[in-house]
mmCIF file as Biopython writes it, N, C-alpha, C and O atoms, coordinates in Angstrom:
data_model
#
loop_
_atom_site.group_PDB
_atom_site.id
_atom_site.type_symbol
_atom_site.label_atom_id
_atom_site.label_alt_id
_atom_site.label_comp_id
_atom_site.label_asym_id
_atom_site.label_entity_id
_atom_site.label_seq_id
_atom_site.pdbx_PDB_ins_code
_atom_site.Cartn_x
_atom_site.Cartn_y
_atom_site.Cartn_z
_atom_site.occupancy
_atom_site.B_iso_or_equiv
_atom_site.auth_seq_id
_atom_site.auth_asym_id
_atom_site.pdbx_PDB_model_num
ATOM 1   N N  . UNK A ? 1  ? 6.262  12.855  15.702  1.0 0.0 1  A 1 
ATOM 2   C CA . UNK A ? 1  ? 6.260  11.420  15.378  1.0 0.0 1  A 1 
ATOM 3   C C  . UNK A ? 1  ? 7.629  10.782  15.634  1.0 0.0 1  A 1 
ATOM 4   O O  . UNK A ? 1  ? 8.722  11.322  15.460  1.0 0.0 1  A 1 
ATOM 5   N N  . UNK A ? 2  ? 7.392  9.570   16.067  1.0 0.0 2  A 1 
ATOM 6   C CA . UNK A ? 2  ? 9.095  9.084   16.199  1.0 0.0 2  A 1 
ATOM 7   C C  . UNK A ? 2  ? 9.717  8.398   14.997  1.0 0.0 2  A 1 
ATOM 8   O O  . UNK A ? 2  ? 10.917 8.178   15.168  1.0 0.0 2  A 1 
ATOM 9   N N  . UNK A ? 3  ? 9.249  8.011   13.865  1.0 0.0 3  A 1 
ATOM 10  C CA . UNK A ? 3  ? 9.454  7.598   12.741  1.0 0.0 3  A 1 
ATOM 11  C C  . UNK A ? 3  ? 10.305 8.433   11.851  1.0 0.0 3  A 1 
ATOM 12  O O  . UNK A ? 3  ? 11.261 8.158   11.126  1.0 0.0 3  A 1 
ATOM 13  N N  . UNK A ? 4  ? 9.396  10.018  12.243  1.0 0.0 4  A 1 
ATOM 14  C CA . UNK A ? 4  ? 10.488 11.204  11.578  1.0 0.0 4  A 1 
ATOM 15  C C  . UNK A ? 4  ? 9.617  10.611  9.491   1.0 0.0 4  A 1 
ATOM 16  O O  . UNK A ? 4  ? 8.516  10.334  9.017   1.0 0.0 4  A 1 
ATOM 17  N N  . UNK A ? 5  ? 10.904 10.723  9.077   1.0 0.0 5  A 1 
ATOM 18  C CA . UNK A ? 5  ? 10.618 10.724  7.356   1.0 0.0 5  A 1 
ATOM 19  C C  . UNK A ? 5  ? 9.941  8.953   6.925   1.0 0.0 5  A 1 
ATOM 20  O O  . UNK A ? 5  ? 9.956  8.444   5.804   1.0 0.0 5  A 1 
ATOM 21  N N  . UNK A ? 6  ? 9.514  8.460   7.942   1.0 0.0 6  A 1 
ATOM 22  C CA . UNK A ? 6  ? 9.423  6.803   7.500   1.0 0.0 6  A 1 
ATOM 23  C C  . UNK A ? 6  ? 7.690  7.092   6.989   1.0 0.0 6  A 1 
ATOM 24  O O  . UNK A ? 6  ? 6.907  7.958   7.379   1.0 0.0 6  A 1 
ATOM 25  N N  . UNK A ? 7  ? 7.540  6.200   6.171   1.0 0.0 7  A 1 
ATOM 26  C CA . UNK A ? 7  ? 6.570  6.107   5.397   1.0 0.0 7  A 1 
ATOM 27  C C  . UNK A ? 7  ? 5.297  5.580   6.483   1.0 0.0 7  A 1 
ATOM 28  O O  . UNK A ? 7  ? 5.324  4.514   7.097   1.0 0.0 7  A 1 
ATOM 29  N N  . UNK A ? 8  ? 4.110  6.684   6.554   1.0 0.0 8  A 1 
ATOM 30  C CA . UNK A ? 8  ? 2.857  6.045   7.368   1.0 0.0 8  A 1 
ATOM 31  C C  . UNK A ? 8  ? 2.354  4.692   7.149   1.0 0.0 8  A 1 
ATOM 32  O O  . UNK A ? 8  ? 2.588  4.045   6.128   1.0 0.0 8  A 1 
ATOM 33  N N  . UNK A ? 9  ? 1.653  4.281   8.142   1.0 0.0 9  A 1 
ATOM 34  C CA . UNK A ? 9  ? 1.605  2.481   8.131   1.0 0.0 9  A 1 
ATOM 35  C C  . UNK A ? 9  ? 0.327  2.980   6.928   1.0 0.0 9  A 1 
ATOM 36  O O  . UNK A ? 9  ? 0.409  2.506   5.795   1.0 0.0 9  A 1 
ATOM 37  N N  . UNK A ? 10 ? -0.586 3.748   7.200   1.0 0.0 10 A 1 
ATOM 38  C CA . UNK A ? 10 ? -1.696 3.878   6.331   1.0 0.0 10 A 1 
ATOM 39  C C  . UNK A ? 10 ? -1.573 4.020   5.290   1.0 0.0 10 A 1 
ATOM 40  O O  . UNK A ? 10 ? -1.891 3.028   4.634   1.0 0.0 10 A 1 
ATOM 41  N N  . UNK A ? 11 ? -1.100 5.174   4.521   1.0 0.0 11 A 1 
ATOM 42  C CA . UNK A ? 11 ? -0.058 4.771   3.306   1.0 0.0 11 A 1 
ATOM 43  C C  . UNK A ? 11 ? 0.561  3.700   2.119   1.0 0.0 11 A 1 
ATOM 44  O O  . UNK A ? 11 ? 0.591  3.585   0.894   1.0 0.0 11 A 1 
ATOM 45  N N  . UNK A ? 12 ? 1.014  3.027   3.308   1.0 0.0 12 A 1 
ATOM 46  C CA . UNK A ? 12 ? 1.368  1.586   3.546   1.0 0.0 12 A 1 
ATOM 47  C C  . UNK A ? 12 ? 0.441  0.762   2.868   1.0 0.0 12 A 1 
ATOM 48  O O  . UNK A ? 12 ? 0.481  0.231   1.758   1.0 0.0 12 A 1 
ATOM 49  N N  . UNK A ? 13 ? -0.579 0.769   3.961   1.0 0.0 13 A 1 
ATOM 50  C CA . UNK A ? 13 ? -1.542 -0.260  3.850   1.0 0.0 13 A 1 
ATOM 51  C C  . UNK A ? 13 ? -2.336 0.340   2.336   1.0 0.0 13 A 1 
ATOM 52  O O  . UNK A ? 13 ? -3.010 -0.546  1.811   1.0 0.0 13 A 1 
ATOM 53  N N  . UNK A ? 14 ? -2.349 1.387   1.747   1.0 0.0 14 A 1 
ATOM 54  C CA . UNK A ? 14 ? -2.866 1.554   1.031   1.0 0.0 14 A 1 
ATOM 55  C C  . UNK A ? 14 ? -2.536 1.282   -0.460  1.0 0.0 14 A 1 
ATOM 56  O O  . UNK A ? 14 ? -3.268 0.986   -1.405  1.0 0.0 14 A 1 
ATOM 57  N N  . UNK A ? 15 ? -1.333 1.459   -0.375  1.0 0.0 15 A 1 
ATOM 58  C CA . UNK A ? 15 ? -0.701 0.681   -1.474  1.0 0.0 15 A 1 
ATOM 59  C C  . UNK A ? 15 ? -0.370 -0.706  -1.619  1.0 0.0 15 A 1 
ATOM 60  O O  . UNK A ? 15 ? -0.177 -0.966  -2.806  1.0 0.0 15 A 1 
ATOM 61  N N  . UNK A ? 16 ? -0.262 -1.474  -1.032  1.0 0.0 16 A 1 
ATOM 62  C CA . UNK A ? 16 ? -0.414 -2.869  -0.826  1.0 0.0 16 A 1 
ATOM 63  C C  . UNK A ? 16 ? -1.623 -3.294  -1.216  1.0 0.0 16 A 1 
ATOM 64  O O  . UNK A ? 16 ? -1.601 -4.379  -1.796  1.0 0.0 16 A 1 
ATOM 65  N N  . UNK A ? 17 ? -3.122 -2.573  -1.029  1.0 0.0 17 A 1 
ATOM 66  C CA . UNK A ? 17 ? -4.643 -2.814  -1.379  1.0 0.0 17 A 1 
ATOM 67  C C  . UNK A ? 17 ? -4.444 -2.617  -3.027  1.0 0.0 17 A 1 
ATOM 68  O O  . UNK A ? 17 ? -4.611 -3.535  -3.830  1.0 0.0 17 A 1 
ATOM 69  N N  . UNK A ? 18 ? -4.078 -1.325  -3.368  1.0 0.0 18 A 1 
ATOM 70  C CA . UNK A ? 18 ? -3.845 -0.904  -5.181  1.0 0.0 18 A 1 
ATOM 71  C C  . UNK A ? 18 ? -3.490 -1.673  -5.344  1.0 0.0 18 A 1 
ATOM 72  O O  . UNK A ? 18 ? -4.204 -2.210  -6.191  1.0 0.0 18 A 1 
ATOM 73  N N  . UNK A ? 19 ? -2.340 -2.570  -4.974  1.0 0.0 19 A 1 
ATOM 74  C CA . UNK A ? 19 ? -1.241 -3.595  -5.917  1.0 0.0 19 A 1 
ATOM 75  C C  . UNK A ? 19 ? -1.780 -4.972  -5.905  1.0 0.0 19 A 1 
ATOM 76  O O  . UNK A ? 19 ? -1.279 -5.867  -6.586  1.0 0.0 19 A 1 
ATOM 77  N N  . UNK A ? 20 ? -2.922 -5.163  -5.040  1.0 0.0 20 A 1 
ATOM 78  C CA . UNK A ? 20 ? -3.479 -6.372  -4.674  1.0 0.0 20 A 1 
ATOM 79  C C  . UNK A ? 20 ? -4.511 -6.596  -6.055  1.0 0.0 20 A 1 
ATOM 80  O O  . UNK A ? 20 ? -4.669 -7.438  -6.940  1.0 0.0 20 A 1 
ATOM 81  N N  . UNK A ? 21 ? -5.277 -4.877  -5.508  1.0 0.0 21 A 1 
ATOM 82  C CA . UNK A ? 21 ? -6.457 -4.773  -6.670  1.0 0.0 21 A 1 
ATOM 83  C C  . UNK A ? 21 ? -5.690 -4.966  -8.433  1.0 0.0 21 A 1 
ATOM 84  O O  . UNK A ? 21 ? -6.150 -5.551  -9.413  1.0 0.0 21 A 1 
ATOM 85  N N  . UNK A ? 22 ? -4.909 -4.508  -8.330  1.0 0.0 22 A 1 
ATOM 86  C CA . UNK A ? 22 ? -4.343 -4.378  -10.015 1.0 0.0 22 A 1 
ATOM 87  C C  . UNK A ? 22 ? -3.906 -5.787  -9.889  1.0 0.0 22 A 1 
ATOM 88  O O  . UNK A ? 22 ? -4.593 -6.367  -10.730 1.0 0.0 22 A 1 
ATOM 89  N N  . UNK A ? 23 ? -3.302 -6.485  -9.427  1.0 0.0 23 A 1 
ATOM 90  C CA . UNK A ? 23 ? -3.084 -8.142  -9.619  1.0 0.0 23 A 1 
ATOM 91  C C  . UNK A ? 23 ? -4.389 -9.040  -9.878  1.0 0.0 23 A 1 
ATOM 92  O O  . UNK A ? 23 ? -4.488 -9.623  -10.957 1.0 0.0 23 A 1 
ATOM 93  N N  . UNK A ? 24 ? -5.401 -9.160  -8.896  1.0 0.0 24 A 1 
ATOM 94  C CA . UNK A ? 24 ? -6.910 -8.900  -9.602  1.0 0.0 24 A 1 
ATOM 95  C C  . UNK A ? 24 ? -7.098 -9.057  -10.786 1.0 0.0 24 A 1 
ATOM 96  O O  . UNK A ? 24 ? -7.334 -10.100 -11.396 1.0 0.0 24 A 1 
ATOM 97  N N  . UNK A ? 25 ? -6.996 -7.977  -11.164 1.0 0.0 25 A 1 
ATOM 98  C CA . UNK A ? 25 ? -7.599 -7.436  -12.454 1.0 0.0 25 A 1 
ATOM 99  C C  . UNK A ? 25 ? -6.823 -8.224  -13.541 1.0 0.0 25 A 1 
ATOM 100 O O  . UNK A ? 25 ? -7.313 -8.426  -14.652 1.0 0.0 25 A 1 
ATOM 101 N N  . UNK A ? 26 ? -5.472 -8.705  -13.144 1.0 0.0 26 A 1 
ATOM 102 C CA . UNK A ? 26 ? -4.124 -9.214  -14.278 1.0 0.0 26 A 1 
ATOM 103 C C  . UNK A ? 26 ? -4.775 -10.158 -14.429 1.0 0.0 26 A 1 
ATOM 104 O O  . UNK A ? 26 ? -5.157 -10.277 -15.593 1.0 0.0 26 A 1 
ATOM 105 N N  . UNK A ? 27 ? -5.307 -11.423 -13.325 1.0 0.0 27 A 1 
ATOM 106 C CA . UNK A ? 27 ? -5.572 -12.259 -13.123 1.0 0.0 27 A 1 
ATOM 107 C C  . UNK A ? 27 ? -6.910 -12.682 -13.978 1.0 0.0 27 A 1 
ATOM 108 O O  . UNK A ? 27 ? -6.968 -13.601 -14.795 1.0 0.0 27 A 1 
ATOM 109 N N  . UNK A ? 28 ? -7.990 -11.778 -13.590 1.0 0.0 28 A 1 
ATOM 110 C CA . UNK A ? 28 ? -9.163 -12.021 -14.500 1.0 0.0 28 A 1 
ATOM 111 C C  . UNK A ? 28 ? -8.899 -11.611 -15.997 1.0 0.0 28 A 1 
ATOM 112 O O  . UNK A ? 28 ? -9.781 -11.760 -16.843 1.0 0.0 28 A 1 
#
């Protein structure tokens, strides 16, 4: 990989969805 130790975009994207969903939830 050329990134080496950098954090996967998928990863990524997956935690951004959790933090979306738990804001959500603050919200309701």
């Amino acid at each position: 990989m050329i990134y080496g130790d950098a954090i996967p975009f998928d990863k990524l994207i997956e935690r951004i969805r959790e933090l979306n969903e738990r804001f959500r939830n603050i919200e309701q």
